[in-house]
C-alpha positions as CSV (number, residue, x, y, z in Angstrom):
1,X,52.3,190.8,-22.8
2,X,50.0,188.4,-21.1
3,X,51.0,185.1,-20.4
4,X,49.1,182.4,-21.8
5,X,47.3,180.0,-19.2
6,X,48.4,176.4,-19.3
7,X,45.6,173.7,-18.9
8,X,45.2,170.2,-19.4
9,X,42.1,169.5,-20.9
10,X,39.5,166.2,-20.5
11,X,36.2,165.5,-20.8
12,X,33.4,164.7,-18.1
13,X,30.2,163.5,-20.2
14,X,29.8,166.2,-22.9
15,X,31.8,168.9,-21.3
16,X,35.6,170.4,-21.4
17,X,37.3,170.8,-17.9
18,X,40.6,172.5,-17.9
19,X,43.1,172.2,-14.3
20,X,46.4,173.7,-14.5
21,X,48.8,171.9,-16.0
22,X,51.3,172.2,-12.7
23,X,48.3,170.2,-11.0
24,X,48.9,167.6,-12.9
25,X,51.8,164.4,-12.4
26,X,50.6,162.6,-15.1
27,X,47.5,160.8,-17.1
28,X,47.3,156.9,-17.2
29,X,44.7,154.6,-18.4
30,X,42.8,152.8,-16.1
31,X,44.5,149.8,-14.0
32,X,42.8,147.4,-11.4
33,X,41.3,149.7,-8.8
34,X,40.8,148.3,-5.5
35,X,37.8,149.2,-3.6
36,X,37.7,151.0,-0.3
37,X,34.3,149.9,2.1
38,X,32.8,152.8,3.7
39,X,34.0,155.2,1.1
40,X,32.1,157.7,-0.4
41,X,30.3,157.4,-3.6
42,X,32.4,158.6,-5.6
43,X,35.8,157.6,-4.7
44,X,36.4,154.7,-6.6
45,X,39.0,153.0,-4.3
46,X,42.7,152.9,-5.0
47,X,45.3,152.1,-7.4
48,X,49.4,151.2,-7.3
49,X,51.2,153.4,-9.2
50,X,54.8,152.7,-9.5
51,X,55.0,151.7,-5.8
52,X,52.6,154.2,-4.1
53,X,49.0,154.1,-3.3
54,X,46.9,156.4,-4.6
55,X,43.3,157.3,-4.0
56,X,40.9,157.5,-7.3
57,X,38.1,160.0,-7.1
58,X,35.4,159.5,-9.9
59,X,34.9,163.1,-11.3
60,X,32.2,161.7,-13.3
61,X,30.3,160.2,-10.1
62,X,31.0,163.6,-8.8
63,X,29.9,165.8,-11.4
64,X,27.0,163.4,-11.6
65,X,27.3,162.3,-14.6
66,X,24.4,160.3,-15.3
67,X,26.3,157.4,-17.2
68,X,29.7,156.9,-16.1
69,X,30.7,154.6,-18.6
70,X,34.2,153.3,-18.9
71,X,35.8,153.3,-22.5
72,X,38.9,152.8,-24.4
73,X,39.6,156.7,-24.0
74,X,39.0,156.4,-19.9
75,X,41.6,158.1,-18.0
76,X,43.0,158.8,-14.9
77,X,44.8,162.0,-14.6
78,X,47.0,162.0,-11.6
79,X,46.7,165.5,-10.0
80,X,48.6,166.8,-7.1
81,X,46.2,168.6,-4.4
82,X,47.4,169.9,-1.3
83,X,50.3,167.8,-1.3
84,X,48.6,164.6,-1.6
85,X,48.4,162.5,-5.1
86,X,44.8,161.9,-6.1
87,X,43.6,160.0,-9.3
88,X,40.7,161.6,-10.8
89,X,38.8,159.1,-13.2
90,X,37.6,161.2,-16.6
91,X,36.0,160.2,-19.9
92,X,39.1,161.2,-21.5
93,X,42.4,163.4,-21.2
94,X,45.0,164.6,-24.6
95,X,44.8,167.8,-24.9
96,X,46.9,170.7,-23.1
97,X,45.2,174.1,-23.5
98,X,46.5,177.4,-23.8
99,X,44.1,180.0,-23.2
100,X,45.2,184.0,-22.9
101,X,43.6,185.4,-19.8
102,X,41.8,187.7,-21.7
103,X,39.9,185.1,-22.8
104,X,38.9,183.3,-19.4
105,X,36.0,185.2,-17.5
106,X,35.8,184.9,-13.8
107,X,32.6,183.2,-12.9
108,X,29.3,184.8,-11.5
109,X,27.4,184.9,-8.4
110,X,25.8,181.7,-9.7
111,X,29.2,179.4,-9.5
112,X,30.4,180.9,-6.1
113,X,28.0,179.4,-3.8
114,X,27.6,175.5,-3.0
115,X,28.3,172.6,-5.4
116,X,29.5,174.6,-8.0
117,X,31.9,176.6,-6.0
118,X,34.8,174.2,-7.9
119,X,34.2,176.6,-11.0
120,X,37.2,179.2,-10.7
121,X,36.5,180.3,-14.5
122,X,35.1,179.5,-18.3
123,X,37.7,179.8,-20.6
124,X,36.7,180.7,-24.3
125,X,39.0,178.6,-27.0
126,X,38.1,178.6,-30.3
127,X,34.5,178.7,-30.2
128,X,34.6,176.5,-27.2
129,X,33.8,176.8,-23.6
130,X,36.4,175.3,-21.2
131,X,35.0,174.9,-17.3
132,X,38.7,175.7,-15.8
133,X,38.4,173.9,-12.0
134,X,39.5,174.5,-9.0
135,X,41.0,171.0,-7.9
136,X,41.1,172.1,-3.8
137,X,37.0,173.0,-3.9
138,X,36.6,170.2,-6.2
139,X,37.5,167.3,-3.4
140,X,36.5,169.0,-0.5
141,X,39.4,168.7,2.4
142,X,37.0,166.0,4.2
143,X,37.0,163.8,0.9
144,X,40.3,164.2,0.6
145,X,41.4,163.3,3.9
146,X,39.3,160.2,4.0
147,X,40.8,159.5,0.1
148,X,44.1,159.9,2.1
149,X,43.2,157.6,4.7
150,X,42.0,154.7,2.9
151,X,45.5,154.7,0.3
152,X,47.2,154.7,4.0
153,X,44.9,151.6,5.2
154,X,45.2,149.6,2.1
155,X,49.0,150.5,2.0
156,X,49.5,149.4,5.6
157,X,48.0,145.8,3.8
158,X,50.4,146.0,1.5
C-alpha cells in the first residue's frame, strides 16, 4: 500500500502550493515585521517569534504576484529549510493535504530549468491541482544565507 503524501496547503494569488508537512514548525498570522536595508526584494525583514529572530521571505513578492495584498487570512507559515527557520508570508494557510502518490506527477522539462526549478510536482486532489514545492530551490542558498544574516544582525541589536 502506498503511503499517502502529507502537505500543508496555502494559497499564493489564485493558486494551491503544497510543502511537506515535516517542513513546516508552524503557521502564525502576521506580527510587526522589521525591515532589513539592503535586503532583497522579497524578503520582507524579520520577526520575533517566541524569543528568536526569524527571517520572513514574501512568497508572493517571489512568485511575483502582482498584488500582494495583506488580508485578514495573511499568514506566515514557519518552515524549516536547511536547518535554518524561515517565515514565508502567504495569502493564506488551513488546510493539510493528503495526496496518494499516484496522484502527484513529477514535473516536465518545462519546470526543471530556471525560475521554476522550485516545482518538484503537481499533485491532483479532487479536481484540483496542488503545485507541491520544493522549499531548498525555492530560497536559493544565497537568499537564504543573507535571510540568515540579517535575523543574526538584528538579533545582535537585540
Amino acid at each position: 500500500m502506498e503511503k499517502e503524501l502529507h502537505l500543508v496547503g496555502f494559497r499564493v494569488g489564485r493558486e494551491t502550493f503544497g510543502v511537506p508537512i515535516s517542513m513546516v514548525r508552524e503557521i502564525v498570522r502576521v506580527p510587526e515585521i522589521t525591515a532589513v536595508p539592503n535586503a532583497a526584494t522579497f524578503i520582507e525583514g524579520v520577526i520575533n517569534l517566541r524569543g528568536k529572530i526569524v527571517p520572513v521571505v514574501d512568497l508572493r513578492k517571489r512568485f511575483k504576484d502582482t498584488a500582494p495584498e495583506t488580508g485578514r487570512k495573511t499568514r506566515i507559515l514557519v518552515a524549516e529549510v536547511d536547518g535554518q527557520a524561515v517565515g514565508l508570508i502567504v495569502n493564506s494557510a488551513s488546510e493539510v493535504l493528503k495526496i496518494p502518490p499516484s496522484e502527484v506527477e513529477v514535473p516536465r522539462n518545462v519546470f526543471s530549468e530556471g525560475e521554476l526549478s522550485y516545482i518538484s510536482g503537481v499533485g491532483k486532489l479532487g479536481g484540483r491541482l496542488i503545485l507541491i514545492l520544493d522549499l531548498t530551490r525555492v530560497l536559493q542558498r544565497s537568499e537564504l544565507r543573507s535571510a540568515g544574516q540579517a535575523a543574526e544582525l538584528v538579533a545582535a541589536e537585540v
